[in-house]
N, C-alpha and C positions, 0 to 999 in steps of 0.2 A: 741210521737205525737207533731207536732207541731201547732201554731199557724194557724188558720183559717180565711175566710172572713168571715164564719159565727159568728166566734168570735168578730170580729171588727163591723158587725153589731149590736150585743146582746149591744155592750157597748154604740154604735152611740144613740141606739131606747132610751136606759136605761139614758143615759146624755140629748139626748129632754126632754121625759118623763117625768124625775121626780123621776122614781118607776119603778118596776118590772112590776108589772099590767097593767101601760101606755105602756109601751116598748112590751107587750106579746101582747099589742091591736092593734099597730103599725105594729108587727112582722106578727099579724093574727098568734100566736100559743098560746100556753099556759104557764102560769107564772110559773109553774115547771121547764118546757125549758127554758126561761131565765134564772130562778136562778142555773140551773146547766150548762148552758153555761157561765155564766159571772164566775160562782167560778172556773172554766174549765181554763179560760182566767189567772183570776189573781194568778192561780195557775203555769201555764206556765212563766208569768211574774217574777213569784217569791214576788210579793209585793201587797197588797191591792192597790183597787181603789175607792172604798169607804168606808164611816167609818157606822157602825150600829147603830143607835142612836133608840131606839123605835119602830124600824120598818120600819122607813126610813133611806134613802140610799142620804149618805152625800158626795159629792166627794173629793179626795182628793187633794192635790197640785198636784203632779203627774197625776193624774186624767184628770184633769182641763190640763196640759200641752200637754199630749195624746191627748186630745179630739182634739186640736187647730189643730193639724197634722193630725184628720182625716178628719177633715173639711176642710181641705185645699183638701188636696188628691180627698175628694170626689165633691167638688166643679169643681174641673180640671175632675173628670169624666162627670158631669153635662155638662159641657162645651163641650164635645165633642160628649156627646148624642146630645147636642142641634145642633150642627156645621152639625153633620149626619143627623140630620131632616131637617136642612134647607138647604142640599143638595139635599134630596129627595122631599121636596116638593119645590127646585128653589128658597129659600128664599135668601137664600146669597149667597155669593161668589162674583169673579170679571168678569169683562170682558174687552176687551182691544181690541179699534177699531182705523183702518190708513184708511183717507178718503182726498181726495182731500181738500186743504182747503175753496173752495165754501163750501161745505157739512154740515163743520164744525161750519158754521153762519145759512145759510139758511132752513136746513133739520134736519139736529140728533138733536138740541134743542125740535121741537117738537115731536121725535118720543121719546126720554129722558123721555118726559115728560107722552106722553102713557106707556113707559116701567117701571118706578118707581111709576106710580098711583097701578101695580099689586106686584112690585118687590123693595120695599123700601130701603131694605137692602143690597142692589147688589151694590158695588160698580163698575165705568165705568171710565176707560181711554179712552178719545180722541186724537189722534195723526192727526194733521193735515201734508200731506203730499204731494209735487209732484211728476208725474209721471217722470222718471220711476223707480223712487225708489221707491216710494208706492208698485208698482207691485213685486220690489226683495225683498221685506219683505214679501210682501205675500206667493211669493214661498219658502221664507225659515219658513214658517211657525210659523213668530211670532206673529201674530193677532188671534185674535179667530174670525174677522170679518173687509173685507172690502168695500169702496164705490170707483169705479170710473168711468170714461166716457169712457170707452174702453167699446167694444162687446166683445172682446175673450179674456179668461181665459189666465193666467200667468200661470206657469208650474207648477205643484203640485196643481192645485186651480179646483174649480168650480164654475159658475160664472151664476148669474139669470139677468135678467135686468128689474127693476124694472119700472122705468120708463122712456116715450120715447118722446120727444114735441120737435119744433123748439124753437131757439133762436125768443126774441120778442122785439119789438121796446119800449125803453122806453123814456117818455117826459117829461117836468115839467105840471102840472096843469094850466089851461088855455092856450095852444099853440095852434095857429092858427090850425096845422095837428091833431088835436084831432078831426078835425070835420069829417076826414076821418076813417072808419070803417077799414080799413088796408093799409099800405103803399107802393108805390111802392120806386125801387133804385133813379129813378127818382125823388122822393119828396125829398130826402135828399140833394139834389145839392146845393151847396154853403151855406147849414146849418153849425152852429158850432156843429163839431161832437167832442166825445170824447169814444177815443178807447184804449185798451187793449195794453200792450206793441207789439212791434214788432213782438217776437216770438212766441206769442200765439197761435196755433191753430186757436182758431176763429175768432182773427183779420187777419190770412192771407186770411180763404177761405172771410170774408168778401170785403177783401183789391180787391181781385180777381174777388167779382161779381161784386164793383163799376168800379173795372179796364173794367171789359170785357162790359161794357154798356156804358162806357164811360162818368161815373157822377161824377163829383169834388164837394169834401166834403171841409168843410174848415176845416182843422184837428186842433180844437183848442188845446185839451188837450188829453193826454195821462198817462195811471198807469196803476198797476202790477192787483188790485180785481180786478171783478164786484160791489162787495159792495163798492168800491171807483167810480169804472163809475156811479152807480145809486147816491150817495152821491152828485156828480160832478151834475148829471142832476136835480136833485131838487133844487138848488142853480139856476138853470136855466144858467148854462154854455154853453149848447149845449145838444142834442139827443144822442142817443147809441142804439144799441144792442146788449143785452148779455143775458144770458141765463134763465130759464122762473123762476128758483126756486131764486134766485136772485132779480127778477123782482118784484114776487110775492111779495116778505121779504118787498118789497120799496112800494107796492101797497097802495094806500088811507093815505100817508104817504109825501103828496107831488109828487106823482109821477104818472104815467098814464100810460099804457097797451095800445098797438097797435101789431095787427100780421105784419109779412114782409112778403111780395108775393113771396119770395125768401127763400125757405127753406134750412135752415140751423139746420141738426139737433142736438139734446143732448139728453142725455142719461144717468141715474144712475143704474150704476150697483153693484149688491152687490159681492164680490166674497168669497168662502168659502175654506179656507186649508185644503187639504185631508187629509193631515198626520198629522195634530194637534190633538188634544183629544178634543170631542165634548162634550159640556151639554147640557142641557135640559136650560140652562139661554140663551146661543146661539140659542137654537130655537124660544123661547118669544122675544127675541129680532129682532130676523128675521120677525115675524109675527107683531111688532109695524112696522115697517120699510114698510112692504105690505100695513099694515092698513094707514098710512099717508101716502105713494105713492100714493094710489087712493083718499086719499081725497085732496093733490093737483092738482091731473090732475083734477079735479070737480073745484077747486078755479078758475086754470088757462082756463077751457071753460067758468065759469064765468064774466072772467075779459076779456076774447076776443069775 
C-alpha cells in the first residue's frame, strides 16, 4: 500500500487542529478514522510525526518540515480552484484590444470605466493603431477585440457598427458663429481653419467639399489628432471639423458644438475574430461598449 491523499489530508486537519478530535471535526468523520489513518501514514513513512505526551499530539521537526510542503502544494491548489471560479464567473483573466487611436482617448476610457465597476480583476491591453494595419491584426487574430471607422469586416473578422454621426464643427467659446444653430461651407470663408494632415481621410473629403463650393479657408494650422485640432481651437487658433466623439471629449471644456450642412460621416465599429477563442470577458466587454455608444449618441443630440 502506498501513500494516499487521504493520508495527507488526516495529517493537514491533525497539524490545523491541534488533536485528533479537531481533525475528525474538520474531516466530518470519526476520531478512530483519524487515528488509524495517521498511524497508517507514519507507518508508510517509517518515522513518527508526532510525539505522545498525555494525550496530546506534539509534532515533530520532521512534522513541522512536511507540513510546510503541504502547505505549499495545497495552497497552489487553492490557487487554481480560485483562477477556475473566476473564469467561470468572468472575474479575471485578460483581454487585449487594437483600436484606432481616436478611440483610445475619446471612448474606451469611459467604456474601461463601466467594464471594471463589474470586472475589477480583468486585466486590459490597449493597442492604439492605424489602419490598415489595425485591420491585418485583426485578421490574424491577435486581438480578442477591435474598434474602427470602416463598415466591412477584414477577412477572418465580424464586424457590428456601433455607432454612426457626422463629423461636427468645433469652435472656441464666445465665436461670433455660435450664434448660428449649424454651419454652412460658406460660413467658414476666410476663417482660420485648422485641419488634419494631408492624408487623412477626412481632411480630403473636406478639402473636396470647400473645393467643390468654391470657399477659401485660411488654412492656419495643420496636425496629425483630432485631439490636437480641438486643443489648437480652444486656444482660439481657428475652427475645425473633426469627428463628434473627439468633439464631445472637448465639449464645455473651452470648446463648442455646431452641426455642418455637409455631411460627412463616422463611424465606430467594433470588429470580432472568428478564429480566436472567445470568453465570456469579450462579451461584457462588448455590451459596456453598446452601453456607452448609446449614451454618446444622447450627449452628441444634446450638444447639437
Amino acid at each position: 500500500m502506498e501513500i494516499e491523499h487521504r493520508h495527507i489530508e488526516v495529517f493537514r486537519a491533525v497539524m490545523r487542529a491541534g488533536s485528533v478530535t479537531g481533525a475528525a471535526g474538520l474531516l466530518f468523520t470519526s476520531q478512530p478514522t483519524v487515528s488509524r489513518d495517521l498511524a497508517r501514514l507514519e507507518q508508510l513513512l517509517g518515522y513518527a510525526l508526532f510525539d505522545r505526551q498525555r494525550g496530546r499530539l506534539k509534532p515533530t521537526a520532521r512534522a513541522l518540515a512536511l507540513y510546510e510542503e503541504v502547505q505549499r502544494s495545497y495552497q497552489g491548489l487553492e490557487r487554481i480552484l480560485a483562477t477556475a471560479a473566476d473564469l467561470r464567473e468572468a472575474r479575471g483573466g485578460q483581454l487585449a484590444l487594437v483600436c484606432v487611436p481616436a478611440f483610445a482617448q475619446a471612448l474606451l476610457p469611459a467604456v474601461c470605466k463601466r467594464f471594471f465597476a463589474q470586472h475589477p480583476q480583468v486585466s486590459v491591453t490597449i493597442t492604439p493603431q492605424e489602419s490598415p494595419v489595425l485591420e491585418e491584426w485583426l485578421s490574424a487574430q491577435r486581438f480578442d477585440l477591435g474598434l474602427t471607422e470602416h463598415a466591412s469586416a477584414p477577412p477572418g473578422t465580424a464586424l457590428e457598427v456601433l455607432l454612426e454621426a457626422d463629423e461636427v464643427c468645433v469652435l472656441p467659446t464666445g465665436h461670433a458663429l455660435l450664434a448660428k444653430p449649424a454651419l454652412r461651407p460658406a460660413d467658414f470663408a476666410n476663417q482660420p481653419f485648422i485641419s488634419l494632415a494631408p492624408g487623412d481621410p477626412y481632411r480630403i473629403q473636406l478639402d473636396a467639399v470647400f473645393r467643390e463650393r468654391g470657399v477659401a479657408r485660411r488654412m492656419q494650422l495643420e496636425t496629425q489628432s483630432a485631439a490636437s485640432v480641438c486643443s489648437l481651437v480652444r486656444e482660439g487658433l481657428g475652427l475645425a471639423i473633426v469627428n463628434p466623439l473627439t468633439a464631445l471629449d472637448y465639449a464645455e471644456r473651452g470648446l463648442a458644438l455646431r452641426r455642418f450642412t455637409v455631411s460627412i460621416p463616422f463611424r465606430v465599429s467594433m470588429v470580432r475574430p472568428e478564429y480566436r477563442p472567445s470568453t465570456p470577458l469579450a462579451d461584457h466587454f462588448v455590451a459596456a461598449l453598446r452601453a456607452e455608444a448609446t449614451t454618446l449618441q444622447e450627449r452628441l443630440k444634446g450638444q447639437l
